[in-house]
MIVO-755813 format. One record per residue: chain; x, y, z of N, C-alpha, C in turn. Coordinates in nm, 3 decimals. Layout:
N
kette_n_xx_n_yy_n_zz_ca_xx_ca_yy_ca_zz_c_xx_c_yy_c_zz
A_X_Y_Z_X_Y_Z_X_Y_Z
...
***
This chain:
310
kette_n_xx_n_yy_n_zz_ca_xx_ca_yy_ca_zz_c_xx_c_yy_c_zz
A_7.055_6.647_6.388_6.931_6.667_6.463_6.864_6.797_6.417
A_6.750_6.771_6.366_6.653_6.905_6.372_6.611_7.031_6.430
A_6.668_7.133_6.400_6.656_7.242_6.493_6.524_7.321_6.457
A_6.509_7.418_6.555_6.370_7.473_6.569_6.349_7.570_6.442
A_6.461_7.599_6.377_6.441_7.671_6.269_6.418_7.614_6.159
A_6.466_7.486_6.141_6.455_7.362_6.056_6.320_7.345_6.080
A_6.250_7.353_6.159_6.073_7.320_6.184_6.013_7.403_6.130
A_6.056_7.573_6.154_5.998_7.680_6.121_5.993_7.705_5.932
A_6.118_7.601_5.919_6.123_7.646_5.752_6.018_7.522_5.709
A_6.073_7.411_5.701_5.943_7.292_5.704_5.789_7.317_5.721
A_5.785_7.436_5.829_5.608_7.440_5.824_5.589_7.545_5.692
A_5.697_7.631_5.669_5.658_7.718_5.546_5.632_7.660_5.472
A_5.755_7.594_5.424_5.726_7.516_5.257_5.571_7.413_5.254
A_5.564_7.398_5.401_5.438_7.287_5.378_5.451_7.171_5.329
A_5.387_7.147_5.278_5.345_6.996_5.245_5.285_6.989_5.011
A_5.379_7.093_4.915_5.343_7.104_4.844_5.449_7.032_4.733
A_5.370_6.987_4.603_5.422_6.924_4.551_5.578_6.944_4.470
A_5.631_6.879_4.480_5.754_6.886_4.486_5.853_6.984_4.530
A_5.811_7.029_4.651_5.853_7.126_4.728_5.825_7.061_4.860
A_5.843_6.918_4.943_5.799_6.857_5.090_5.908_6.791_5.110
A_6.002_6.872_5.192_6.095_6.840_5.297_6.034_6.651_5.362
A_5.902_6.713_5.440_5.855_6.529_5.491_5.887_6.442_5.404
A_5.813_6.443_5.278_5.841_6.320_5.207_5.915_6.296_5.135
A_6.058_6.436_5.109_6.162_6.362_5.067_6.208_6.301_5.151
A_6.207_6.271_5.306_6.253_6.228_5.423_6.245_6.131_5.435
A_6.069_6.094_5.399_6.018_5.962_5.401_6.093_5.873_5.298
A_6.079_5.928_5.152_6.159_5.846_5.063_6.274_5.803_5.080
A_6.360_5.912_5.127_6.518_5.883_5.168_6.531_5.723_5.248
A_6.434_5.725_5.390_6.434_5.611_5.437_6.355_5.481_5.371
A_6.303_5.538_5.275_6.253_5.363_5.194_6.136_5.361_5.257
A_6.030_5.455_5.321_5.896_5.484_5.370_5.805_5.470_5.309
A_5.730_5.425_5.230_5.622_5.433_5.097_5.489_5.480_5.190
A_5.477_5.379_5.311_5.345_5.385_5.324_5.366_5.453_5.482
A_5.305_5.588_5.507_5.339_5.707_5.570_5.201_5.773_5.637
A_5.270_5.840_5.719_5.090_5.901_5.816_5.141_6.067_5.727
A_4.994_6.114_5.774_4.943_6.249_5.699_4.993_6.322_5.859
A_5.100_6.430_5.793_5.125_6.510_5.952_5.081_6.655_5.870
A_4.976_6.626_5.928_4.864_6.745_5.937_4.926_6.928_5.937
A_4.992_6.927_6.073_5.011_7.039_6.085_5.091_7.136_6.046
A_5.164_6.992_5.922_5.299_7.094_5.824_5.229_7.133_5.684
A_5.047_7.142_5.673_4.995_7.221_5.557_4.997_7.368_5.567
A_5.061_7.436_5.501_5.107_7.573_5.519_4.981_7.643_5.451
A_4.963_7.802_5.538_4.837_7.823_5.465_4.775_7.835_5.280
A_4.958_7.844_5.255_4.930_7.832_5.091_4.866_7.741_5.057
A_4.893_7.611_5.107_4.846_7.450_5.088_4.670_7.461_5.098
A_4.647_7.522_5.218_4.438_7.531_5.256_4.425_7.587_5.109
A_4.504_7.761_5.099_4.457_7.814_5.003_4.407_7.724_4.871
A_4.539_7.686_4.808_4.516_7.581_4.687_4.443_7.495_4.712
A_4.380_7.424_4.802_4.280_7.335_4.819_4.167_7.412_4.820
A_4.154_7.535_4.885_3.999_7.614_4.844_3.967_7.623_4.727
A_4.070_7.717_4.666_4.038_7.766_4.502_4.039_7.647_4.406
A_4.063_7.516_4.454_4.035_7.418_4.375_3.896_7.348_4.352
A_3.866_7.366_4.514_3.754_7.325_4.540_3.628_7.364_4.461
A_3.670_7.524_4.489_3.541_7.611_4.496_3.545_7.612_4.292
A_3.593_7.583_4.232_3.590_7.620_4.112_3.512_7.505_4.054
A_3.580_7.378_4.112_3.475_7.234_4.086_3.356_7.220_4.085
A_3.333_7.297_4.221_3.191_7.220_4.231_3.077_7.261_4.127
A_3.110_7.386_4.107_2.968_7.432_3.923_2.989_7.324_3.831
A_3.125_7.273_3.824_3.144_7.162_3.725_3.136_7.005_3.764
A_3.132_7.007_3.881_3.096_6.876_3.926_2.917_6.826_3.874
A_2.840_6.993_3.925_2.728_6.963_3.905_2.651_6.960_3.789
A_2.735_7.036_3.692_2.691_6.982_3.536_2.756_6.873_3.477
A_2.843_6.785_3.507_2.906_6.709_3.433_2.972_6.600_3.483
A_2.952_6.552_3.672_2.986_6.433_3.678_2.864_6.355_3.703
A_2.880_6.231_3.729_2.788_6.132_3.723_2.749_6.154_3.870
A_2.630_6.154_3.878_2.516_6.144_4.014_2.572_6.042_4.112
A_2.657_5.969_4.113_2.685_5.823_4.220_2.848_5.959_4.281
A_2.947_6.025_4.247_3.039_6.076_4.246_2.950_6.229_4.315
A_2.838_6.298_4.270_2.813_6.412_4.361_2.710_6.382_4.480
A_2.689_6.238_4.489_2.622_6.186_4.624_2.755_6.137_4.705
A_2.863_6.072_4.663_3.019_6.021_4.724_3.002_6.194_4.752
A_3.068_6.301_4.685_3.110_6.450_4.760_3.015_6.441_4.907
A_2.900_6.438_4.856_2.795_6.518_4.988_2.848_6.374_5.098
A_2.891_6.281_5.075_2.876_6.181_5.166_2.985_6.184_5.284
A_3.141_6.250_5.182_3.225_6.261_5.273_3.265_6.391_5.347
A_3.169_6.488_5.329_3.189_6.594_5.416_3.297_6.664_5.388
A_3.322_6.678_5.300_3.467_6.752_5.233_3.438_6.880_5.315
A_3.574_6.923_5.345_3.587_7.104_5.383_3.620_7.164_5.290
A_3.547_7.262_5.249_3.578_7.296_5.067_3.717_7.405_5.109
A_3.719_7.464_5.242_3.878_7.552_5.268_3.994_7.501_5.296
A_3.970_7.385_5.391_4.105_7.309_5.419_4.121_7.162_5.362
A_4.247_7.138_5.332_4.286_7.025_5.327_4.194_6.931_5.380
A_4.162_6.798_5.371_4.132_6.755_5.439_4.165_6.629_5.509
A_4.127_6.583_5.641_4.237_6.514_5.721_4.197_6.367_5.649
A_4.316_6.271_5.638_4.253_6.125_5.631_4.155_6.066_5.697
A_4.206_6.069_5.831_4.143_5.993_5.900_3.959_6.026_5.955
A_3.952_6.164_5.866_3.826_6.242_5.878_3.762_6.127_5.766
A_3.818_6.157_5.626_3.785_6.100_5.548_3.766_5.946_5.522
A_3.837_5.857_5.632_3.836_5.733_5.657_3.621_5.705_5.733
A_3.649_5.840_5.844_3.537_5.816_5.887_3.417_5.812_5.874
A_3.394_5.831_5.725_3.273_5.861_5.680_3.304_5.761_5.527
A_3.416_5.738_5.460_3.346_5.637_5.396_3.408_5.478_5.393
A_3.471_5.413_5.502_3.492_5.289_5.538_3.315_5.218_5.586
A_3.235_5.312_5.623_3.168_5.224_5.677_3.053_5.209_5.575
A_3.065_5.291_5.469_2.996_5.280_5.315_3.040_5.151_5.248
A_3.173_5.131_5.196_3.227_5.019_5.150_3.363_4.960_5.194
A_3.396_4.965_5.282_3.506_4.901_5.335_3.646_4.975_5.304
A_3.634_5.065_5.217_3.759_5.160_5.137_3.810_5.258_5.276
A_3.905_5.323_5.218_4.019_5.403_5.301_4.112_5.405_5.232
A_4.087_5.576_5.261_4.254_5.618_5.186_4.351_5.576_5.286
A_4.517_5.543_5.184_4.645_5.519_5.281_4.749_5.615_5.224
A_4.780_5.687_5.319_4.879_5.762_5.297_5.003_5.698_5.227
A_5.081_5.780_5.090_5.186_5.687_5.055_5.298_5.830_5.025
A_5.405_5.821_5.013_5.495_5.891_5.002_5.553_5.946_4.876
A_5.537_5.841_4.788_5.509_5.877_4.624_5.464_5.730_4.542
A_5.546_5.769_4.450_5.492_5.635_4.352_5.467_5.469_4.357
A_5.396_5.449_4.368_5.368_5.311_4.401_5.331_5.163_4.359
A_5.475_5.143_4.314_5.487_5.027_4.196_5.363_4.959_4.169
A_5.315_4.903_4.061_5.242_4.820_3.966_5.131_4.754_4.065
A_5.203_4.627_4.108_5.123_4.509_4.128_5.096_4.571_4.309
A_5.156_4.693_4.363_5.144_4.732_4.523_4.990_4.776_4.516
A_4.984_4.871_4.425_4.910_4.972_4.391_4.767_4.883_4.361
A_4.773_4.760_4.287_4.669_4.691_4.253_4.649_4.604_4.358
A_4.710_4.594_4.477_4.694_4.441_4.553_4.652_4.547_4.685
A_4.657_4.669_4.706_4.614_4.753_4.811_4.459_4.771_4.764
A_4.437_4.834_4.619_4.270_4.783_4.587_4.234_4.664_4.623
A_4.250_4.541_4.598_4.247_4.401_4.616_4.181_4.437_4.814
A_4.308_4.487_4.825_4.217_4.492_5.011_4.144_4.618_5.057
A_4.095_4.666_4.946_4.029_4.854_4.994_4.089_4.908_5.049
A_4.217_4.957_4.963_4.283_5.087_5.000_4.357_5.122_4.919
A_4.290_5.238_4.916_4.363_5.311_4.813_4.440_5.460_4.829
A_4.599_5.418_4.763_4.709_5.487_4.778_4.689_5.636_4.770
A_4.696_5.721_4.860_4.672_5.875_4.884_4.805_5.919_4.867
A_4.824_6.018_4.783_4.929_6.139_4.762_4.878_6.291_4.884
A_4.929_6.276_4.977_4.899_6.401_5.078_4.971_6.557_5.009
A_5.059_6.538_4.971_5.093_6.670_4.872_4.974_6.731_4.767
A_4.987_6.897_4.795_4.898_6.942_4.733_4.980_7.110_4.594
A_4.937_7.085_4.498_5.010_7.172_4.386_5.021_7.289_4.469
A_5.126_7.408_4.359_5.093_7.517_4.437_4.976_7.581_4.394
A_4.944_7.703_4.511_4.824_7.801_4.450_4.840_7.888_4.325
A_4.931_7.898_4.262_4.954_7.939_4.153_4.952_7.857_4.019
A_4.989_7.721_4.061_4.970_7.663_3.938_4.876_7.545_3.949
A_4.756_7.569_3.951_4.626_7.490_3.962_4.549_7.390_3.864
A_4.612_7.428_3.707_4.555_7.367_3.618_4.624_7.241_3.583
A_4.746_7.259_3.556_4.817_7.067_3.528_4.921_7.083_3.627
A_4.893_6.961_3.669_5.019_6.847_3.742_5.057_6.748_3.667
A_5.159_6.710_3.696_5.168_6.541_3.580_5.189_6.463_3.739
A_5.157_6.451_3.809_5.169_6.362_3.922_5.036_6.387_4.009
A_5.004_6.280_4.052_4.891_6.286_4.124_4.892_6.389_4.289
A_4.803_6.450_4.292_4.830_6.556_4.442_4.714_6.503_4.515
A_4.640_6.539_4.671_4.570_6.542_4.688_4.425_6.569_4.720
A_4.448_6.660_4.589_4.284_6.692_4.566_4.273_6.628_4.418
A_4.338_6.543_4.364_4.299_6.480_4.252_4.278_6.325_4.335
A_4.356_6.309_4.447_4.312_6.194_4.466_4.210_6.125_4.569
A_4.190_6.272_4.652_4.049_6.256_4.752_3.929_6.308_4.685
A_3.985_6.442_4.594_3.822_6.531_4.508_3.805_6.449_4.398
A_3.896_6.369_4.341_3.852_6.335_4.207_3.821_6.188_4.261
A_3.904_6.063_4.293_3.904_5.926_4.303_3.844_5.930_4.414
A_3.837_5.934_4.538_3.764_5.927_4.660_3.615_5.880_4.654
A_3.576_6.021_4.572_3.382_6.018_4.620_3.343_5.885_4.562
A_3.416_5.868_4.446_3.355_5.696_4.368_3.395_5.578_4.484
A_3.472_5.608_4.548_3.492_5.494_4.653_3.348_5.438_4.769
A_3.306_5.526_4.741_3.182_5.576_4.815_3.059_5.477_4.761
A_3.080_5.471_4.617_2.959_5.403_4.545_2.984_5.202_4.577
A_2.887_5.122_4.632_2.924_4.983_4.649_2.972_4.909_4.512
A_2.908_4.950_4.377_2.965_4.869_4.274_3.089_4.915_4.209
A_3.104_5.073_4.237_3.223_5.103_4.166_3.370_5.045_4.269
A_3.324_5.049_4.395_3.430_4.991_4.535_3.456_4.852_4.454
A_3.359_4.797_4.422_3.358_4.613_4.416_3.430_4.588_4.268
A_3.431_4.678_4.164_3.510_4.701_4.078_3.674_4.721_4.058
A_3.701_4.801_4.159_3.833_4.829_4.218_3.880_4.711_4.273
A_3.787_4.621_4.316_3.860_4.545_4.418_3.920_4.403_4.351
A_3.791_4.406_4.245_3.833_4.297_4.153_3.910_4.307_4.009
A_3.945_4.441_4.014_4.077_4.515_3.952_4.172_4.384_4.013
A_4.235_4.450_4.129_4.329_4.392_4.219_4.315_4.227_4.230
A_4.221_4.162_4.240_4.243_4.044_4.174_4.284_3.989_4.060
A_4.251_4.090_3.945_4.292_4.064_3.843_4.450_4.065_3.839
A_4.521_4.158_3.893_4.662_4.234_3.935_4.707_4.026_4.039
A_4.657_3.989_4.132_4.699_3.910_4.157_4.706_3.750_4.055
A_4.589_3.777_3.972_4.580_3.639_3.862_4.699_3.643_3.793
A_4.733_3.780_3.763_4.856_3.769_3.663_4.950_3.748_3.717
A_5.008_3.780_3.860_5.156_3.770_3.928_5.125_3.619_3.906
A_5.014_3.535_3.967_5.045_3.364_3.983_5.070_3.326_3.844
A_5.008_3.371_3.739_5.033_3.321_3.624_5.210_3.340_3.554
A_5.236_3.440_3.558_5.383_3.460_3.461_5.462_3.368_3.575
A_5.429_3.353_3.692_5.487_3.260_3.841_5.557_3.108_3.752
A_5.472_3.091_3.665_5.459_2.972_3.562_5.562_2.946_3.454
A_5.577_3.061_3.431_5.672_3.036_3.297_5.816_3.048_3.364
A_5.898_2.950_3.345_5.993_2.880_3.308_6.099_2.977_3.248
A_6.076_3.026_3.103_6.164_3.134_3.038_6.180_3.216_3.092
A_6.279_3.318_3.107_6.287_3.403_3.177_6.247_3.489_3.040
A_6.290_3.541_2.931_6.267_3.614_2.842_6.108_3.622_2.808
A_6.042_3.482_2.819_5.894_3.488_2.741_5.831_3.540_2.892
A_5.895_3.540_3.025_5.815_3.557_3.130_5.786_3.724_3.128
A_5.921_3.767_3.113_5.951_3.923_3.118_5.860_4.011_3.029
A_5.862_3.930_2.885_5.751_3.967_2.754_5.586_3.998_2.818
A_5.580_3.861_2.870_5.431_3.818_2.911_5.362_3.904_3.021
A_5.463_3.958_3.107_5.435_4.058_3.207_5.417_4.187_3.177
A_5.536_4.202_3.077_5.478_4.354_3.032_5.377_4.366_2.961
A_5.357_4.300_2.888_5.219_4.338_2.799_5.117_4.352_2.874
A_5.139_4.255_2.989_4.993_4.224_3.085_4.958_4.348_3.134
A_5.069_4.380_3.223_5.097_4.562_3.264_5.052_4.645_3.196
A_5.100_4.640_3.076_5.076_4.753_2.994_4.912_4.722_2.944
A_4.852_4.616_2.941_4.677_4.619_2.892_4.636_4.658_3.008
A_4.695_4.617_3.132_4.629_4.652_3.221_4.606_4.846_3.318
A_4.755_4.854_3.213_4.735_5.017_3.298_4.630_5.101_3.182
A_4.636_5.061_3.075_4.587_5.148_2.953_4.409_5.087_2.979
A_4.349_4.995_3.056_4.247_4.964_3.029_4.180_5.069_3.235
A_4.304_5.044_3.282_4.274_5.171_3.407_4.230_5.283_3.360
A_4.350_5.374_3.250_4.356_5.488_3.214_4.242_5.542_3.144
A_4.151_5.413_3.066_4.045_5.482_2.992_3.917_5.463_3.079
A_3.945_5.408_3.207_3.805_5.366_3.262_3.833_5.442_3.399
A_3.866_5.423_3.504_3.873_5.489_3.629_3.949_5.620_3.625
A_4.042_5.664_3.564_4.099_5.755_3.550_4.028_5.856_3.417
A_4.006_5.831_3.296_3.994_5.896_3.192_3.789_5.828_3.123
A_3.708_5.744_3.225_3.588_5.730_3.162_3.505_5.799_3.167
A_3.402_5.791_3.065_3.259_5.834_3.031_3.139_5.766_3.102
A_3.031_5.754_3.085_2.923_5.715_3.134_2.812_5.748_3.086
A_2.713_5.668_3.018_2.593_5.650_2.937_2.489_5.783_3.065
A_2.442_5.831_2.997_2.367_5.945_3.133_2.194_5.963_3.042
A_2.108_5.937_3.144_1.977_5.942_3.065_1.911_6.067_3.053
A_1.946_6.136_3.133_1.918_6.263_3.111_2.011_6.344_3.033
A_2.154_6.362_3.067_2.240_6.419_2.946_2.317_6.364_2.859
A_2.307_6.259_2.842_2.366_6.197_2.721_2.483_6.148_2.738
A_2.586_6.192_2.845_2.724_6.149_2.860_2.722_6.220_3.029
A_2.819_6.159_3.115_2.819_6.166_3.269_2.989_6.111_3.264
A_3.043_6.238_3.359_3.223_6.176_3.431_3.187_6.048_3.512
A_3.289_6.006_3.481_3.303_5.896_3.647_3.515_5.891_3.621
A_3.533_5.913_3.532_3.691_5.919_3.524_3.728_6.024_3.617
A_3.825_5.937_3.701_3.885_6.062_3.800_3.973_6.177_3.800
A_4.079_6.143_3.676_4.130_6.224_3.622_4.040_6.409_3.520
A_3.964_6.300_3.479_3.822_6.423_3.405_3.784_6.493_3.579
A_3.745_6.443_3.669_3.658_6.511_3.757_3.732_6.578_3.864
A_3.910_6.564_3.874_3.948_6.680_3.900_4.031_6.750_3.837
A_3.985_6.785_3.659_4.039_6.838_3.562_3.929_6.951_3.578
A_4.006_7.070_3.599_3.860_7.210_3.568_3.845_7.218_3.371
A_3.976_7.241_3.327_3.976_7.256_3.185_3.932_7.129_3.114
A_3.966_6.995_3.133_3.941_6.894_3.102_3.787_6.832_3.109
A_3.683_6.839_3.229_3.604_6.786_3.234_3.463_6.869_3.157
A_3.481_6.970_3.124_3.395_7.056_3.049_3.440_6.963_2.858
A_3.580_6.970_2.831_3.606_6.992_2.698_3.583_6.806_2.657
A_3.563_6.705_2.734_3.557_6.585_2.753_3.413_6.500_2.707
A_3.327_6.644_2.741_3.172_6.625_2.708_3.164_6.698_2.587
A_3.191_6.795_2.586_3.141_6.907_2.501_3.261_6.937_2.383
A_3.353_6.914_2.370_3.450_6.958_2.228_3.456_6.851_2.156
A_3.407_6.944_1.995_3.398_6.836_1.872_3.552_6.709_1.862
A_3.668_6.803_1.915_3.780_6.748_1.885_3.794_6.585_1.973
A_3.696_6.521_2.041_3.699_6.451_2.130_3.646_6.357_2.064
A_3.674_6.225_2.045_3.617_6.113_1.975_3.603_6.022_2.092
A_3.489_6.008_2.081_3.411_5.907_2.218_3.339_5.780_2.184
A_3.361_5.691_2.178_3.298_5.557_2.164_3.292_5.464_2.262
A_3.157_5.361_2.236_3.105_5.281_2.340_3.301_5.169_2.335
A_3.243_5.151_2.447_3.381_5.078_2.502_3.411_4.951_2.491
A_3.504_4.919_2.380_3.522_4.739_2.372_3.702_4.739_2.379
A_3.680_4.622_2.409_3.802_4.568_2.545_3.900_4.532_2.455
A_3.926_4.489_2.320_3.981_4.483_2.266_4.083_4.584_2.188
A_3.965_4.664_2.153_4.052_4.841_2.174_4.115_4.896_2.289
A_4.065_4.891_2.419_4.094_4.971_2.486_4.283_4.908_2.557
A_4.249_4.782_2.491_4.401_4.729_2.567_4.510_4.746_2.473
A_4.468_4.801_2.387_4.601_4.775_2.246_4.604_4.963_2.218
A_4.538_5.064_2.278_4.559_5.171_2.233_4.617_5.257_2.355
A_4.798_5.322_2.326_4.812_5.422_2.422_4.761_5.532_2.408
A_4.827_5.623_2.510_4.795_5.759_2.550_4.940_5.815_2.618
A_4.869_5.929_2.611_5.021_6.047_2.665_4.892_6.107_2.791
A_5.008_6.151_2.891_4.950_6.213_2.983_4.975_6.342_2.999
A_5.047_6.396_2.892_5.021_6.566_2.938_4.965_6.657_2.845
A_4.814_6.615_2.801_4.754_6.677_2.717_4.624_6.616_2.743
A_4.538_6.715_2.722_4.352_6.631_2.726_4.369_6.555_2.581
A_4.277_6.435_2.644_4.282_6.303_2.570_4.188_6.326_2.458
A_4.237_6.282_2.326_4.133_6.318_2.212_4.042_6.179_2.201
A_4.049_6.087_2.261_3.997_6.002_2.273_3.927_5.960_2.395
A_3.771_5.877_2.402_3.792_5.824_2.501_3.660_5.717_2.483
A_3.668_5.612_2.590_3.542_5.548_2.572_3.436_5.585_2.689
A_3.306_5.514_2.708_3.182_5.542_2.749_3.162_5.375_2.781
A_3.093_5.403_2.918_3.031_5.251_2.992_2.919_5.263_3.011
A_2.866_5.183_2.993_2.700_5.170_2.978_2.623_5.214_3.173
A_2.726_5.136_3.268_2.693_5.140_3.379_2.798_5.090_3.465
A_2.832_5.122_3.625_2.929_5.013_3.653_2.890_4.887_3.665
A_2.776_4.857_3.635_2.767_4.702_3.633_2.824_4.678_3.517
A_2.862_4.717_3.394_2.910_4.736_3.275_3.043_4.761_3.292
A_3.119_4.818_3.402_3.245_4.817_3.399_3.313_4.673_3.512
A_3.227_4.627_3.593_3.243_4.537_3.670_3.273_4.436_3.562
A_3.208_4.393_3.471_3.171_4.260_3.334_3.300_4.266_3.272
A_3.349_4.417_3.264_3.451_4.406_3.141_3.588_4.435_3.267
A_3.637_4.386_3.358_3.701_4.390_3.428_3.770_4.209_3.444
A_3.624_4.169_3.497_3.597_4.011_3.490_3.635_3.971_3.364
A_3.557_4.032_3.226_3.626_3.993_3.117_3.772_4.010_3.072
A_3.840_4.107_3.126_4.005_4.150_3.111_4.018_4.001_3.186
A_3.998_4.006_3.303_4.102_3.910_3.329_4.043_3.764_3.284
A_3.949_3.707_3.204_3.938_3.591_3.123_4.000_3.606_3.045
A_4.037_3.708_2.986_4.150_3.719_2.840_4.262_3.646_2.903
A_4.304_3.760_3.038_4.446_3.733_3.070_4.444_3.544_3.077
A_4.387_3.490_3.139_4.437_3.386_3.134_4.383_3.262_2.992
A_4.331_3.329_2.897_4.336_3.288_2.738_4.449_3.332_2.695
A_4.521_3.450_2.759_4.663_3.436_2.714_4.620_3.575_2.585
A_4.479_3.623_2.558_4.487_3.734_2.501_4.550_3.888_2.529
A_4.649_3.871_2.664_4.675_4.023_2.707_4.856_3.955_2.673
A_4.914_3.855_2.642_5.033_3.850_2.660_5.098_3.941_2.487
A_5.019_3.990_2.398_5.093_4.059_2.277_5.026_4.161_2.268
A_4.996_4.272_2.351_4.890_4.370_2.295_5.010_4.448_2.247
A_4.967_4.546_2.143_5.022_4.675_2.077_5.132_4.728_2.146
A_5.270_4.748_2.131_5.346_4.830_2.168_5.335_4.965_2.199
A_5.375_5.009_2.303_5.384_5.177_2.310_5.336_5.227_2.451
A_5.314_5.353_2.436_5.276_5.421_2.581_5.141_5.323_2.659
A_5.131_5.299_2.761_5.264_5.388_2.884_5.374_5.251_2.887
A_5.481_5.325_2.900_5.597_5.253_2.951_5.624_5.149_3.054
A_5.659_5.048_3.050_5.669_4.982_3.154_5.778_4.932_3.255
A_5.822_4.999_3.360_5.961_5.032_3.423_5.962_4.903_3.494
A_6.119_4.853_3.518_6.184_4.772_3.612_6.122_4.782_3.719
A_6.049_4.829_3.804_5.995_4.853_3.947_5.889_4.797_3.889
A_5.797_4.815_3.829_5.685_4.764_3.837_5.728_4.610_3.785
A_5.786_4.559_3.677_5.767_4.437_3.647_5.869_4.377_3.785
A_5.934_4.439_3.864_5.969_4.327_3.999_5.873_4.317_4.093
A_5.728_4.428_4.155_5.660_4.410_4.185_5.624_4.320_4.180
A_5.536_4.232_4.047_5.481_4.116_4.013_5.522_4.001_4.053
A_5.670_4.045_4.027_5.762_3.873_4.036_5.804_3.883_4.174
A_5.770_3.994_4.255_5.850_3.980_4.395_5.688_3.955_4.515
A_5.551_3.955_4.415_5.475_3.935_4.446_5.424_3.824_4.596
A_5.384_3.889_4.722_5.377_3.836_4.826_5.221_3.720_4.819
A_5.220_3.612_4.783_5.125_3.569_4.691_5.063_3.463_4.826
***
C-alpha cells in the first residue's frame, strides 16, 4: 500500500519521460489506455512545456502551414502549463469529431490505426525533461498535442487520418484470407512496413506546396522539431521532391537524425487521393513486396492485425 511519502516522491518526479512512477504502474497492469492525472505534473514538467512552447511559436509562424497555426489559435493552448486533455477535447471534438486518448506507451500497429479509424488519437501525457529539450526518440506530450493535435483541427486533414485507419482495417480483412501461414506473415509485413514509411513521410515528416513561400510544415514531427523545422525548409543538404507513392513505400528512414530526405503534397486534398490510392495498391496486391529495411516490423504489431477485432 502507498504511503504518503510514496505520494510525496511521485509528485516530484512528475509525470516525465522515462522517469513516471504512474505509467510504469499502468504498464505493469497491462493499462494501455489511461486517464491524464493532472496533479502529478511537477513544476519541472509546466517548466519544459513553457520553454518549449515559447521557442515554437517564432517558428511556427515562419514555417508551418496556415491550417496548423489556425488548429494552435483554435485550441487555446496554455503556452506555461501542460495542458489538460479534457480542456483540449473541448475545443476540438466539436471541430471534427477528434480527441486525444490518453495511452500509457506504445501502441501496437493496427490499435494505433483503428483508434484514427474512430477519431482518436493516442496521447503520450509524459513530458521530456527541462534540460533536454531538443531530441526525444519517443513521442512526449508536446510533440503530440503541439505538433499532431492542431492538424486535427483541420476537416480534411481529420478525414485523412480517418481513412488512414480504414486502410489499417482493409489490410487486417485481407491477409484474414491467406491460408499460408508463411505467405500471410510476408504479406503483412510488407503491408506494415509501406504503411508506416508512407505515415512517416506524410503526417509525421511532410512538406506542403505554399503560394506564398514556396514550401509550408504540416509534418508533425518537423512542427515540434525547433532544430528540425527551420533546417527542413531551408538546408541545401535536404532533398525534397513532389511526392509519388511508389517511392515513398519502398524507401526507409532512421529516426534519430533530421531526415535528408523528404516529400511535398500539393494539398490535403492531395494527401486524402494518395491515401485512397495506398490502399487500391494494397488490395492489387502492390504493397505485399515493397523494399526491405527500416522501420522494423515487431511481433506486437503483426499480432495486432491478426488478432484484429474486425
Amino acid at each position: 500500500m502507498a504511503t504518503v511519502r510514496d505520494e510525496i516522491d511521485r509528485f516530484k518526479v512528475g509525470l516525465t519521460t522515462t522517469q513516471a512512477p504512474f505509467i510504469e504502474e499502468a504498464r505493469d497492469k497491462g493499462q494501455l489506455y489511461i486517464h491524464q492525472p493532472y496533479g502529478l505534473y511537477s513544476a519541472e514538467n509546466h517548466e519544459a512545456w513553457k520553454k518549449l512552447f515559447a521557442r515554437m511559436q517564432p517558428r511556427w509562424e515562419r514555417y508551418a502551414n496556415p491550417w496548423f497555426q489556425r488548429g494552435i489559435a483554435s485550441l487555446c493552448l496554455d503556452p506555461d502549463h501542460v495542458p489538460k486533455l479534457e480542456d483540449v477535447n473541448q475545443f476540438l471534438n466539436p471541430l471534427t469529431g477528434f480527441r486525444a486518448k490518453a495511452v500509457s506507451g506504445y501502441v501496437a500497429a493496427y490499435l494505433f490505426f483503428d483508434c484514427l479509424r474512430n477519431r482518436e488519437f493516442p496521447t503520450t501525457i509524459t513530458i521530456r525533461r527541462a534540460d533536454k529539450l531538443d531530441y526525444l526518440p519517443e513521442p512526449d506530450i508536446f510533440h503530440d498535442i503541439a505538433g499532431h493535435v492542431p492538424m486535427h483541427t483541420d476537416r480534411a486533414f481529420a478525414d485523412t487520418l480517418v481513412q488512414f485507419g480504414e486502410c489499417a482495417r482493409t489490410a487486417a480483412l485481407m491477409v484474414r484470407d491467406i491460408r499460408d501461414e508463411e505467405r500471410q506473415l510476408h504479406t503483412l509485413e510488407s503491408i506494415i512496413r509501406a504503411m508506416a514509411r508512407f505515415f512517416w513521410f506524410t503526417i509525421e515528416f511532410g512538406l506542403m506546396k505554399d503560394k506564398e513561400r514556396g514550401l509550408s510544415v504540416y509534418g508533425s514531427g518537423l512542427l515540434s522539431s525547433f532544430g528540425e523545422i527551420a533546417h527542413c525548409v531551408e538546408s541545401p543538404d535536404v532533398q525534397r521532391y513532389p511526392i509519388q507513392l511508389e517511392w515513398v513505400i519502398n524507401q526507409g528512414f532512421e529516426i534519430d537524425k533530421y531526415q535528408p530526405l523528404l516529400f511535398v503534397v500539393d494539398s490535403f486534398d492531395h494527401l486524402f487521393s494518395l491515401v485512397n490510392d495506398l490502399e487500391r495498391w494494397m488490395k492489387d496486391g502492390k504493397l505485399n513486396n515493397v523494399a526491405p529495411g527500416e522501420p522494423g516490423v515487431n511481433a506486437e504489431d503483426l499480432r495486432s492485425f491478426l488478432d484484429a477485432a474486425l
